[in-house]
N, C-alpha and C positions, 0 to 999 in steps of 0.2 A: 604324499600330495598335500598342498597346502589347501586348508579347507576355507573357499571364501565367501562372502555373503554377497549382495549387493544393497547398500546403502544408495536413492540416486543413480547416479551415473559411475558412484565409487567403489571397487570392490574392499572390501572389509576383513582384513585377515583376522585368524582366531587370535592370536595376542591381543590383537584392540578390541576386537569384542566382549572380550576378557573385562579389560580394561573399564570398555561400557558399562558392563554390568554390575561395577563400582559405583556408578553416578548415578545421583540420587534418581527417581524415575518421577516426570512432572508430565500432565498431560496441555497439550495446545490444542486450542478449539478455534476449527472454521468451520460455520453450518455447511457451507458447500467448500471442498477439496477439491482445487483450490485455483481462483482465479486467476490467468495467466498472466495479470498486472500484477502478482501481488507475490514475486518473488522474493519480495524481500521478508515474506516472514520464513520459509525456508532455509533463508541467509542466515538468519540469526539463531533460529535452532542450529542449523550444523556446525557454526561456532562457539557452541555452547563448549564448555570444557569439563564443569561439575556435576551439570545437569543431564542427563538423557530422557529427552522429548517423547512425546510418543501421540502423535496426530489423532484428533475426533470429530466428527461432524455428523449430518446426517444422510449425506452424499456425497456422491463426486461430480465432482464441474465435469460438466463433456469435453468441453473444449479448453481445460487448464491446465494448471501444472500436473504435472504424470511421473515423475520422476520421486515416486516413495517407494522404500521396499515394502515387499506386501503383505509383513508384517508389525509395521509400523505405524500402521492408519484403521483405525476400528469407526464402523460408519453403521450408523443405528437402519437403516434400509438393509441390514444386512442379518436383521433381525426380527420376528414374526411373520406370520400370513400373510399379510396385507401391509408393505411398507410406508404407503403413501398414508394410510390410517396412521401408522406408528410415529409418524414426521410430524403427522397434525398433532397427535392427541400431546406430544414431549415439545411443540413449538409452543402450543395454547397452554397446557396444564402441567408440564413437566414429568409427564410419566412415561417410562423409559418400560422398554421390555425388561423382563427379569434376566435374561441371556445377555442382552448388552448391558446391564448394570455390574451380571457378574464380570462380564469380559473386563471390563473397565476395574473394578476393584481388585481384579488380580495381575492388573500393573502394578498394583499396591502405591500411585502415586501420592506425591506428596503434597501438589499442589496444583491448579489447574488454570493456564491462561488461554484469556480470549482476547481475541485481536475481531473491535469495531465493537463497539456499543452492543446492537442489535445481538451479537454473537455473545456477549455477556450476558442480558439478560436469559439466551436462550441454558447457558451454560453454568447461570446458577441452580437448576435441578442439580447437575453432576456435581456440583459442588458440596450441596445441600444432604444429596445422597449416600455421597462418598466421606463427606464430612470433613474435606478437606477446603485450605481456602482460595479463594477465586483473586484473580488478578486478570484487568483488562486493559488495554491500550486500546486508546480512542486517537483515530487517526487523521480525520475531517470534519464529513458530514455529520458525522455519529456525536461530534461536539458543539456543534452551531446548529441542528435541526431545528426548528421551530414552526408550528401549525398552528394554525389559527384557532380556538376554541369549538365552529362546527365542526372541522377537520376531524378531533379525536376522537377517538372511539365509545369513552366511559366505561361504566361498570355493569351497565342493563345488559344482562345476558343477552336478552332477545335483541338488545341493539347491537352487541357484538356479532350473535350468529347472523344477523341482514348484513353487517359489516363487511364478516369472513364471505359472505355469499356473495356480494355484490361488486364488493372491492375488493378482492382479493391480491391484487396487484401492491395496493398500497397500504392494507391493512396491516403488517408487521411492523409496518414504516409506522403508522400513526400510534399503536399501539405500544412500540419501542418509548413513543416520546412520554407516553403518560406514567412509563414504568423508569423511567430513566434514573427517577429521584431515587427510589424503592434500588437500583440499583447500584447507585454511590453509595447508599450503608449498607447493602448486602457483601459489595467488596472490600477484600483486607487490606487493597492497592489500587492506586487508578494510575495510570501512566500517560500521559502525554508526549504524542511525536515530538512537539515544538511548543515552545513560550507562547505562541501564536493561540495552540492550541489548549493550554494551561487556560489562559485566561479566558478562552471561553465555556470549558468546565467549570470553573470557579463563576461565570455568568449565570451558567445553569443552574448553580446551588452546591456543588461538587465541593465539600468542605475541604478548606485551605489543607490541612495537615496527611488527607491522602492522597490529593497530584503532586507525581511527582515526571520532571523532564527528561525524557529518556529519548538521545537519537541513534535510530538500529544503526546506521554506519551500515559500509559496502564492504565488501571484499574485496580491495585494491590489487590484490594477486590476479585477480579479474578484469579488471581493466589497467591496461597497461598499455598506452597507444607505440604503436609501431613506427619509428619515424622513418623510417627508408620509405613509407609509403606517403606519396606529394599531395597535399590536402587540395579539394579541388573548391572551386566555386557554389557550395551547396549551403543551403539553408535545411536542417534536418528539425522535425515534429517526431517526436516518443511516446503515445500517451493513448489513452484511450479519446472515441470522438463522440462527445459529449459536452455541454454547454461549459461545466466548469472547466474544461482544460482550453478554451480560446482557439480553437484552430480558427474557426470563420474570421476572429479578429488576425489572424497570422494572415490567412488569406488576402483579407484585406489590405493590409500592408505590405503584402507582397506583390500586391499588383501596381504600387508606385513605386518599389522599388526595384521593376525588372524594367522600370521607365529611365531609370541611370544606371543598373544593371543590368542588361539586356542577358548576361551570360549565366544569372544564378539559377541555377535552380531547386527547386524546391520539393523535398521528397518528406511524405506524409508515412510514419510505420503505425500503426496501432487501429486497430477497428471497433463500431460500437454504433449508435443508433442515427449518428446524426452524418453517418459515412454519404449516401446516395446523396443527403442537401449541399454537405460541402464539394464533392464531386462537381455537381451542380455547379456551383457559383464558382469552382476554379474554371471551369469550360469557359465559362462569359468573361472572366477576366485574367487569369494566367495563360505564359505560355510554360513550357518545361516544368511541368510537375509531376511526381507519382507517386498514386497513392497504392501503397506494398502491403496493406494488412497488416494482422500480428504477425512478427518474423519470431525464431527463433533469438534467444539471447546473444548467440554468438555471429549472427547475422546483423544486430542492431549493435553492434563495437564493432564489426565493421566499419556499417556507415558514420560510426560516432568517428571513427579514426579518417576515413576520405571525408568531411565536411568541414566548412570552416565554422559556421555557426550552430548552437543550437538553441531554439528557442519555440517553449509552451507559456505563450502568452497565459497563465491561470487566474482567474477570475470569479471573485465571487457571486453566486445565483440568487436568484428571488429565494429561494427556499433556506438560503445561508448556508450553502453546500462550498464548503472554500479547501484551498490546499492544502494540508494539515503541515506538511513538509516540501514531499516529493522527492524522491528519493533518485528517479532521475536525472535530477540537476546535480547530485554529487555526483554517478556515474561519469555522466557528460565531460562537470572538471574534471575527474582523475583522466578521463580520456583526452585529457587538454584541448577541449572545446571551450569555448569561451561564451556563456550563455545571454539570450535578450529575452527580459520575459516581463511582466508587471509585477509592481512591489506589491503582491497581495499575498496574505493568510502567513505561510511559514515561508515563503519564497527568500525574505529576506534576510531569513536566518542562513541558508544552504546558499545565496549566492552573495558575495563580498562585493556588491554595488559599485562599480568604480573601479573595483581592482579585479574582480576576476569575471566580471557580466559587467551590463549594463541594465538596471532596472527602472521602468519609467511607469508613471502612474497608472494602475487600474481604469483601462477601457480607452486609454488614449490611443488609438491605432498611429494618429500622426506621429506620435513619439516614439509609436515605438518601430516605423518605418526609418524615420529618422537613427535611430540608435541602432537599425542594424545596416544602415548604409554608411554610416559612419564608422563602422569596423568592418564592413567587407570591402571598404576602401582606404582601411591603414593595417595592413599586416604587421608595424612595428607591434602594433598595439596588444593585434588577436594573439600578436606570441608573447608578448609582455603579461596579457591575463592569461594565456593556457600556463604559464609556468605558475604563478600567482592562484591558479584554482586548483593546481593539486597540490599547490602546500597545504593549502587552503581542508580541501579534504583530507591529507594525510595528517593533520594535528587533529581536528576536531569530527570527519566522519567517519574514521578507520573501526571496521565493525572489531576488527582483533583485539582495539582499546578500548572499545564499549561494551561488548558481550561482557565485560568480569563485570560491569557496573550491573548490570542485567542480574546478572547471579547475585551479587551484595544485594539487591533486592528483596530476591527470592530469599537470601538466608534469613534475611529482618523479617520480614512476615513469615517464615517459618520459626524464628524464635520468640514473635512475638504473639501466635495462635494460642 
C-alpha cells in the first residue's frame, strides 16, 4: 500500500516526502491562519522547490483558509492554561510558552518569514529566540500606515495598559506604527509586493539596501479560462468590501452604465464590513446585481471565465491604506478578462494600461463608467486585451518563475547571517 499524507487538498506520497525532508525547513508567520483573501501566501509556499515551509501563528481564522495538513501549522493557543493570556503576553512582550518555543526549534528552522508588517513585529520574539533571521514582506497598508502623534500609543506603561483597555481594536495597529522603525533593523530582509510599495518603505525610513521587489506571481496551471464557455455581459468585483477596495465607487458607475447597458450585470464575490451599506445603495440605483459573499476559489474562475469585465476600482484611504499589488488582477488576466480599475498604489504595475485593462485616475467614477462602457461595447478590443493580459502575466507574474527568485533570497540572507 502506498503510504500517503495530505498536504492541502494533495495527497503526498512517501518518495516526495522523502524528498521534503531534503529541503531546508523555514518557518512562515500569520498571527491569524489564515485569512481567506490571502491565498496567495499559501501559493508561494507550495511552490517552493528548496525550501519546506512550516506555518505559525497564534490562531486559526474561523472563517479562512483550512486547507493545511495538520502537521504543518503550529499555533501558540495550542499551548498553556489560558491561551488568550499566552496571545497577549507574546503580542505585547514576546514571551512564548516554553512548549511552543520547543515545538518551534525542533523544526530546527533556518529562517523565519512574516507576511504584513504587524506580523513581523509580532515574529521577531521567534526570531530572536530561535536565533534565526527574520524576513517580512509588506504588502499595503503595513507600508503607508500613518497616525497622527495623539493616535500612538508611547512608551508609559500606564498609557499602554488604558490603551490595551480601552482600544483594544486599534491598539496593535497604533502600536505597530511606533515599532515599525525598531523593525526595519531587526530584519535581515524587507521585501516589497511592488515598486509602489518599495517607495513607500524607503518613505518610512526602511533603509535603501534592505527592500527588496519581490512579485509572488500566480499559479497559471490555475487559471486557465475555458473557452467553449460564451463570455456573457457581466461586470464581476473580487475583493473584500471595505473602503480601500472601491466597490461603492464600482456601484456608482455602474448605475450610468446599465443607462446604455441595460443588459449587464453586475455580480459582487467577497464580503467584509461595508457589505449591508453597499447592498444598500445598489437597491436605490442598480438593477441586476449580486452580491455572492466569499465563494470558494474555484467558484470565482468560474465567474472570471463567464464575465466579460473585471474591475476593483482600488483606492487609496484617509489612513494611507492603498493596494500594494493585488494579486487578483493578475488571476483576472490569466483568465483573459480584461480589467477596469483606478491607476492607484501597485495597480499599475499588474495591469498594462492600454493594453491589457483600462486604468483611469483615482476617484474619477465618470471615467471609470466611461472606460468600462467602452469595452463592453467593443469586443474587438476585450479580446485584443484578454490575449495581451496573459502574456502579460505569463512573462512577469508566473509564481513557477518567481518562487526560485524567492529562495535566492533566502540563500543571501542565509549566507550572509
Amino acid at each position: 500500500m502506498v503510504d500517503l499524507m495530505s498536504i492541502g487538498n494533495r495527497p503526498l506520497a512517501r518518495a516526495e516526502r522523502a524528498e521534503q525532508s531534503e529541503r531546508d525547513p523555514i518557518l512562515v508567520y500569520r498571527d491569524r491562519l489564515l485569512p481567506y483573501s490571502e491565498t496567495f501566501i499559501p501559493a508561494q509556499v507550495n511552490a517552493l522547490s528548496r525550501y519546506q515551509a512550516h506555518y505559525v501563528g497564534t490562531s486559526r481564522e474561523p472563517k479562512g483558509f483550512t486547507a493545511f495538513a495538520e502537521d504543518n501549522f503550529s499555533l501558540l493557543e495550542h499551548h498553556g492554561k489560558w491561551p488568550q493570556v499566552s496571545k497577549t503576553a507574546f503580542r505585547l512582550a514576546g514571551r512564548m510558552p516554553g512548549s511552543f518555543r520547543r515545538e518551534l526549534q525542533g523544526r530546527s528552522p533556518r529562517l523565519i518569514h512574516a507576511h504584513f508588517g504587524p506580523d513581523g513585529v509580532f515574529a521577531r520574539a521567534i526570531a530572536r529566540q530561535l536565533r534565526i533571521p527574520l524576513i517580512v514582506t509588506f504588502h499595503g497598508y503595513d507600508a503607508a500606515l500613518q497616525l497622527a502623534p495623539e493616535h500612538l500609543v508611547g512608551p508609559n506603561p500606564l498609557a499602554q495598559a488604558h490603551q490595551f483597555l480601552r482600544h483594544r481594536g486599534t491598539f496593535y495597529k497604533r502600536r505597530y506604527v511606533e515599532q515599525r522603525q525598531q523593525l526595519f533593523a531587526d530584519a535581515a530582509q524587507v521585501i516589497a509586493v511592488s515598486h509602489c510599495i518599495r517607495k513607500h518603505l524607503l518613505a518610512q525610513g526602511c533603509p535603501k539596501e534592505k527592500v527588496q521587489v519581490h512579485y509572488i506571481g500566480i499559479d497559471r496551471s490555475q487559471f486557465e479560462p475555458d473557452p467553449t464557455i460564451q463570455r456573457q455581459p457581466i461586470v464581476l468585483f473580487v475583493g473584500r468590501l471595505v473602503e480601500k477596495k472601491g466597490c461603492g465607487q464600482l456601484l456608482q458607475a455602474m448605475a450610468d452604465v446599465q443607462k446604455l447597458h441595460p443588459e449587464v450585470r453586475t455580480v459582487i464575490i467577497g464580503d467584509g464590513p461595508l457589505r449591508s451599506q453597499l447592498e444598500q445603495q445598489a437597491r436605490q440605483s442598480l438593477e441586476r446585481i449580486d452580491f455572492l459573499g466569499v465563494q470558494p476559489a474555484a467558484v470565482v474562475r468560474q465567474w472570471m471565465n463567464r464575465a466579460q469585465l473585471f474591475s476593483v476600482p482600488s483606492q487609496r484611504t484617509a489612513q494611507q491604506d492603498v493596494e500594494g499589488l493585488g494579486m487578483v488582477f493578475a488571476e483576472a488576466q490569466a483568465m483573459g478578462l480584461p480589467v477596469v480599475s483606478f491607476a492607484s498604489g501597485g495597480v499599475p504595475e499588474v495591469v498594462d494600461d492600454g493594453v491589457s485593462g483600462l486604468l483611469v485616475p483615482e476617484g474619477d467614477t465618470v471615467a471609470l463608467g466611461q472606460a468600462l462602457h467602452r469595452l463592453l461595447g467593443d469586443e474587438a478590443l476585450r479580446e485584443k486585451m484578454a490575449i495581451a493580459g496573459q502574456q502579460h502575466i505569463a512573462q512577469t507574474f508566473d509564481i513557477a518563475k518567481n518562487t526560485p527568485l524567492l529562495e535566492a533570497i533566502y540563500d543571501r540572507v542565509l549566507t550572509e547571517k
